[in-house]
MISE-241779 format. One line per field, with one value per residue (C-alpha): residue number from 1; x, y, z. Coordinates in steps of 0.5 Angstrom, whole numbers, plus 500, padded with zeros to 3 digits. Example, Ala and Ser with C-alpha at 12.3 -4.5 7.8 and 13.67 -1.06 7.14 Angstrom:
BEGIN
num: [1, 2]
xx: [525, 527]
yy: [491, 498]
zz: [516, 514]
This chain:
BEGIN
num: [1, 2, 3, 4, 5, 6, 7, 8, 9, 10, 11, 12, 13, 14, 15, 16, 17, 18, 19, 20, 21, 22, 23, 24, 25, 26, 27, 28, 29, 30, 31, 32, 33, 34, 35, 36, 37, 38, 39, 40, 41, 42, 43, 44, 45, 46, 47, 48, 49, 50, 51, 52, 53, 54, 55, 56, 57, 58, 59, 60, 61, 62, 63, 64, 65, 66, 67, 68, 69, 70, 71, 72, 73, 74, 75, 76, 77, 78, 79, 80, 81, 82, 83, 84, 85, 86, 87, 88, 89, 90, 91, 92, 93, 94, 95, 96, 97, 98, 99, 100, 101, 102, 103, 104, 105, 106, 107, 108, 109, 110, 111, 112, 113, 114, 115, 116, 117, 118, 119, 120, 121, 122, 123, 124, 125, 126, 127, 128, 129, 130, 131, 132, 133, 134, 135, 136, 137, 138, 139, 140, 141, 142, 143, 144, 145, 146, 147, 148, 149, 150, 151, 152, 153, 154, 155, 156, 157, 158, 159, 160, 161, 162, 163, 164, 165, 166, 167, 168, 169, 170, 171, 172, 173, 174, 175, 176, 177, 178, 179, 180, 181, 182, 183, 184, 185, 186, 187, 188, 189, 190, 191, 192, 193, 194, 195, 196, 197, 198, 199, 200, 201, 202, 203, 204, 205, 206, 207, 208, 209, 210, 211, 212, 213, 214, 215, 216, 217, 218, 219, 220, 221, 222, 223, 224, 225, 226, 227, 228, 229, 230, 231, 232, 233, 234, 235, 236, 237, 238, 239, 240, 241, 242, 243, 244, 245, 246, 247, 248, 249, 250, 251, 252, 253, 254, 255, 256, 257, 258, 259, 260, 261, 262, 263, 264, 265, 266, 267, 268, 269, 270, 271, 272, 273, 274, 275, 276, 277, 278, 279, 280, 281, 282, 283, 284, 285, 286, 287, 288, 289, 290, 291, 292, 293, 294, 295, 296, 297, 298, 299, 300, 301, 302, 303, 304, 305, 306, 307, 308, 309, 310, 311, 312, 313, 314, 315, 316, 317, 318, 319, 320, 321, 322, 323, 324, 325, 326, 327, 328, 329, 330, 331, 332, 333, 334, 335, 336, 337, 338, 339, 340, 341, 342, 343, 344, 345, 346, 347, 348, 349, 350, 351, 352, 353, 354, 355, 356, 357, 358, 359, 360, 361, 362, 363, 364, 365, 366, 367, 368, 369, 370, 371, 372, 373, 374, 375, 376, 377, 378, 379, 380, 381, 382, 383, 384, 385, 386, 387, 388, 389, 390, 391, 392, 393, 394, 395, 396, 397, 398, 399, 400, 401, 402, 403, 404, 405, 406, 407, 408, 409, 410, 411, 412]
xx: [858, 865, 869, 866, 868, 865, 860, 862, 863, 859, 861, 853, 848, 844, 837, 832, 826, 821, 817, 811, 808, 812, 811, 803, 804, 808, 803, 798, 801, 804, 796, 794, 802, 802, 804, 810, 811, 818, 822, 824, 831, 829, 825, 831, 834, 830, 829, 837, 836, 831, 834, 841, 846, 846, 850, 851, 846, 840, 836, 837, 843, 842, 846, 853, 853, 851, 856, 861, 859, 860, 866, 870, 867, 866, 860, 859, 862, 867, 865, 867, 861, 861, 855, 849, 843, 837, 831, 827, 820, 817, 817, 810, 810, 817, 813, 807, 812, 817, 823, 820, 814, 813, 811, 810, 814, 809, 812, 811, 807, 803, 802, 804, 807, 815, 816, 816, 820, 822, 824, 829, 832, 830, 835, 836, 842, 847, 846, 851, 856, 853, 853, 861, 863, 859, 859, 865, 860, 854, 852, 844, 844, 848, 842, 844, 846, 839, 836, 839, 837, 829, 829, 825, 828, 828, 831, 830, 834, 831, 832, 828, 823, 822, 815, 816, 821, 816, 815, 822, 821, 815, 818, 824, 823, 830, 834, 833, 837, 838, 845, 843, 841, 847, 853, 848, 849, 857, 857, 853, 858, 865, 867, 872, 873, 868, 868, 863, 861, 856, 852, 847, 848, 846, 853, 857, 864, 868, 863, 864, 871, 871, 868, 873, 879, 876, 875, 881, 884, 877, 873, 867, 863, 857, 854, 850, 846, 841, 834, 832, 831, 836, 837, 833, 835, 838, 834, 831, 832, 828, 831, 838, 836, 835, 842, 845, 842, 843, 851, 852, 848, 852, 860, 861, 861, 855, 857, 862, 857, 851, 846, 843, 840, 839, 833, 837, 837, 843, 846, 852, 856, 862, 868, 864, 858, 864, 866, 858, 858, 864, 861, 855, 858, 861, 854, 852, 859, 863, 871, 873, 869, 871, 873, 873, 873, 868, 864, 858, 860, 856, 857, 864, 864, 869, 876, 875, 879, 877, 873, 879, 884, 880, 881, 887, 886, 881, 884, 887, 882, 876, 873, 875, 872, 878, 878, 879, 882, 882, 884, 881, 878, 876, 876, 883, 882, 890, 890, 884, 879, 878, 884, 886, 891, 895, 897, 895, 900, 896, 894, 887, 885, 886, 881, 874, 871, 865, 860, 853, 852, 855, 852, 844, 845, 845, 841, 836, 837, 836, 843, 848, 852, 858, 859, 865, 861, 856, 854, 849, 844, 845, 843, 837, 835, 836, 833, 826, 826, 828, 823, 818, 820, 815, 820, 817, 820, 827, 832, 839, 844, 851, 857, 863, 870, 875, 880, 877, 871, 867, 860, 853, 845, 839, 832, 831]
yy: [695, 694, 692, 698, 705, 708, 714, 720, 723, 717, 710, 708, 711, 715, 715, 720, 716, 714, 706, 703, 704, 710, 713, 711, 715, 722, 722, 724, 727, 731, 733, 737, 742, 748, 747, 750, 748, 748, 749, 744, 745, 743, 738, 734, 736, 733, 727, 726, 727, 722, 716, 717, 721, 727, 723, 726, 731, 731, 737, 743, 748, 753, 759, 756, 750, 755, 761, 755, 752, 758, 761, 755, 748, 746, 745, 747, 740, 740, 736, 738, 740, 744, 747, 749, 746, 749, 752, 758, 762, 769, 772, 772, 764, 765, 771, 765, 760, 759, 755, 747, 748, 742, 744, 739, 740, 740, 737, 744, 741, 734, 737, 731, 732, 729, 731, 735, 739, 742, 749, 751, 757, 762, 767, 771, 771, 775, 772, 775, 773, 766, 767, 769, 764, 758, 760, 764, 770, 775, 775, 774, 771, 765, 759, 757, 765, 765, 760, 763, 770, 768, 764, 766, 771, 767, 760, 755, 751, 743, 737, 733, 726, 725, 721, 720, 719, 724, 721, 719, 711, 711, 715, 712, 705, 701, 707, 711, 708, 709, 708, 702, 700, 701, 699, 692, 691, 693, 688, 683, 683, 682, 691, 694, 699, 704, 709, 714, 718, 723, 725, 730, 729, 723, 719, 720, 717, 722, 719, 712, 713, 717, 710, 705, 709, 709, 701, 698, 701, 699, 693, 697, 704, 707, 711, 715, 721, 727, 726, 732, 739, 741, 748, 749, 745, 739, 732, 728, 723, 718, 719, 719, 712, 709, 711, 708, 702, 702, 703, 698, 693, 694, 697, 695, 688, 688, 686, 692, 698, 700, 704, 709, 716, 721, 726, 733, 739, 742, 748, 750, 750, 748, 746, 745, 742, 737, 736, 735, 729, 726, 726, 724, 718, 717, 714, 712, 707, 709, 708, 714, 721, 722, 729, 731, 737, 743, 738, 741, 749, 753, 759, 761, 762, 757, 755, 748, 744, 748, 742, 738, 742, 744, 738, 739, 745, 742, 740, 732, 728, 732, 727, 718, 718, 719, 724, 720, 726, 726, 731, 733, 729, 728, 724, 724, 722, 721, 717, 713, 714, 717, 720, 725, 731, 726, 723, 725, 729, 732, 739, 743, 741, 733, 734, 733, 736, 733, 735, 735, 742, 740, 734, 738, 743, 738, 736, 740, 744, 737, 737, 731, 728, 725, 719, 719, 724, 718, 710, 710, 706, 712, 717, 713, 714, 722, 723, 721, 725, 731, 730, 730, 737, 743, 748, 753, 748, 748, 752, 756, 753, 756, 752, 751, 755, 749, 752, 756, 751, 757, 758, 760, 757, 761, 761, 763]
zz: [640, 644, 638, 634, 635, 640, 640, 640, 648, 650, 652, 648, 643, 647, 643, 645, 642, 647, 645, 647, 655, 655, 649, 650, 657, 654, 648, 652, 657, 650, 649, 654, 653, 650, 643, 638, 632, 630, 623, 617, 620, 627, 625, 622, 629, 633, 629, 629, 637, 638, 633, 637, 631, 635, 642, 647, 647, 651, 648, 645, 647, 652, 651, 654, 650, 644, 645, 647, 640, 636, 639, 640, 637, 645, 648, 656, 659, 654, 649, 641, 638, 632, 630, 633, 635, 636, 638, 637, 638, 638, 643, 645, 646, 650, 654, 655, 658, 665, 667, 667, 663, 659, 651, 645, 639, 632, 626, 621, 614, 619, 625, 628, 635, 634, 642, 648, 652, 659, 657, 662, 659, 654, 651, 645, 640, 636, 629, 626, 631, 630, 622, 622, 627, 623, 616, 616, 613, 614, 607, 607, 600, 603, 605, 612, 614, 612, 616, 621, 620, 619, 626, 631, 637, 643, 643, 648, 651, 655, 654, 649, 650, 642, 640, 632, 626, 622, 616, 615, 615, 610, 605, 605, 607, 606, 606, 613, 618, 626, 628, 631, 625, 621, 627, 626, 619, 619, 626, 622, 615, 619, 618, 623, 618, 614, 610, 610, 603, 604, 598, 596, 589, 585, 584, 578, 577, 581, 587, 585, 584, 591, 593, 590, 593, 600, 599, 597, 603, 608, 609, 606, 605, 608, 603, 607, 603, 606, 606, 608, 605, 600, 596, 590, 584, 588, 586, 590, 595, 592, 585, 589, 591, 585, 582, 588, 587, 580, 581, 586, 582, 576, 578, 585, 589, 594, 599, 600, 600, 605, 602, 608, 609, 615, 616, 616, 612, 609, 612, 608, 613, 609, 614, 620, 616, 614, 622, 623, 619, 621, 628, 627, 622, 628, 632, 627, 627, 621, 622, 617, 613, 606, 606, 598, 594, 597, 602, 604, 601, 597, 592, 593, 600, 601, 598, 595, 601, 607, 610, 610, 613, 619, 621, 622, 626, 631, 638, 638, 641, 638, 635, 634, 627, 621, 615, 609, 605, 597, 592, 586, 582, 575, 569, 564, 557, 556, 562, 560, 566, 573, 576, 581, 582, 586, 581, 573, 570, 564, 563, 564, 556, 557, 563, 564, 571, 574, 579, 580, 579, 571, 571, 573, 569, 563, 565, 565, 560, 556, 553, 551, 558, 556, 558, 562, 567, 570, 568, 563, 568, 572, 567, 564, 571, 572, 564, 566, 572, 568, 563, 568, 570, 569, 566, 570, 577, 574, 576, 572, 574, 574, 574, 578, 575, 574, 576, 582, 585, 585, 582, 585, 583, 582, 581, 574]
């Protein structure tokens, strides 16, 4: 790993995951600890704690390391870290535990236990302080705000011992990763350089051409798509996966894209959501973060390149990992193809502005898809997803603003 960029605030992956003898041991140690069953979004967590994404962390935050985190994007040691991780419970479990116990973390649907825990410090939170300072807002409407506003009213702070990768593994065999795994394969293919796209949309041609921007200046392009909990509406992972497959099959060259996911729920988070899939691209060995147009954003709550200009607002140094900034792109029918807004001189009317919020609500509605938004092998693959949806289960999708960016989804 010496020739690979380095994890983020370490000089080696720090996985959390326990294997053989001593996972045996504290499994059945784990059995006889009192038991918290843990969020969706913990879950995630956790399990990016046990494979190494989230290196240097240990655990989950204590009030220092989350006020430090909130306020200034610092953990305690002085380690940039952007948003916070961590755990809570009612109040009556905090009641039942004191400093050093031990606790057994459960998986929320299985019941599974994915780890344990000493808890080393108990406290409560000013969620509106976190909400304002993450999210750069209090709206309850707003999905991560949410998240935070239905936590429970004391978090615990302690290191973690983690016993399994839930699910993740048998659902998504061949596209879940550990970093290990990924800075293998970049070794085993001769990459100095690599790009991260991140996606949680299946990819239509602004996706590709993101990609092919990133290629013709990189040795080759993770893309690296969210496996875990989305918002309602949003397509599956599995079908995301096979509209990869069927793109680089057909339109890139093979050996020049890794296909993988990662095991998190999506806060919304807009500018430091982007720093935190940087840093964690990062440990998992990538070189440069595609940045685009409203990465990680949700409804109007954030302008279209937020999540690139707080890159340059961060201190120096805060993280190794490059931002790979491209502007708004978009298909040009005078041009003849994908371009962007670097280097297309035509008008609003000679432009067609793709996205996954457009490319859904088609979708579903059953219209016509132009064939300048995605490749046909893709929009097979998305056709027969959404000839399979109960009508009931869709949602009303409300488009984005081409001029603004701006636009919300909702249950209908």
């Amino acid at each position: 790993m010496s020739s690979q960029i380095r994890p983020h605030g370490s000089d080696h992956l720090m996985p959390l995951l326990l294997e053989g003898a001593a996972r045996d041991a504290e499994l059945k140690r784990a059995a006889g600890l009192p038991q918290v069953v843990i969020s969706s979004r913990e879950a995630g967590d956790l399990i990016m704690l046990g494979i190494g994404g989230f290196t240097p962390l240990t655990g989950f935050m204590g009030k220092a390391d989350w006020e430090g985190v909130c306020r200034d994007m610092k953990l305690q040691s002085g380690v940039f870290w952007p948003i916070p991780i961590t755990l809570s419970v009612d109040r009556a479990t905090a009641g039942a535990l004191k400093t050093g116990d031990g606790i057994a973390l459960v998986e929320p649907e299985t019941g599974e236990i994915l780890a344990t825990m000493e808890v080393r410090e108990q406290y409560g939170i000013d969620r509106a302080f976190e909400c304002e300072r993450v999210f750069r807002t209090v709206d309850p409407e707003h999905p991560g705000v949410k998240m935070v506003l239905e936590q429970k009213d004391v978090n615990l702070g302690g290191p973690v011992k983690v016993l399994s990768e839930s699910t993740f593994p048998a659902e998504f065999p061949g596209l879940y990763m550990r970093p290990a795994e990924s800075r293998r394969i970049f070794a085993e293919r001769g990459w100095k350089t690599i790009a991260a796209l991140q996606l949680r949309n299946p990819m239509h041609r602004s996706h590709e051409y993101l990609a092919k921007i990133a290629l013709e200046i990189n040795d080759g392009v993770f893309i690296h798509q969210l496996v875990g909990n989305l918002k309602p509406g949003d397509i599956p992972a599995d079908v995301r996966a096979k509209c990869i497959d069927a793109l680089v099959e057909g339109y890139f060259l093979k050996e020049s894209v890794l296909q993988g996911g990662y095991p998190l729920d999506m806060r919304y988070a807009g500018p430091r959501e982007g720093l935190l899939h940087g840093l964690f691209r990062q440990n998992f060995g990538c070189t440069h973060m595609i940045i685009g147009r409203d990465h990680a954003g949700v409804g109007n709550y954030y302008g279209p390149f937020d999540a690139q200009n707080i890159w340059s607002e961060i201190p120096a140094g805060s993280l190794e990992i490059e931002m790979l900034p491209i502007d708004w792109t978009f298909w040009c029918f005078k041009c003849g193809g994908m371009i962007s807004m670097r280097t297309c001189p035509h008008g609003k009317e000679d432009r067609l502005f793709l996205s996954g919020t457009a490319l859904r609500k088609g979708l579903s509605e059953g219209g016509e898809i132009p064939p300048e938004f995605s490749r046909p092998e893709v929009l097979a693959i998305l056709k027969e997803y959404y000839a399979g949806i109960d009508a009931a289960n869709r949602v009303e999708v409300k488009l984005h603003d081409a001029a603004t960016g701006k636009g919300t989804e909702k249950k209908s």
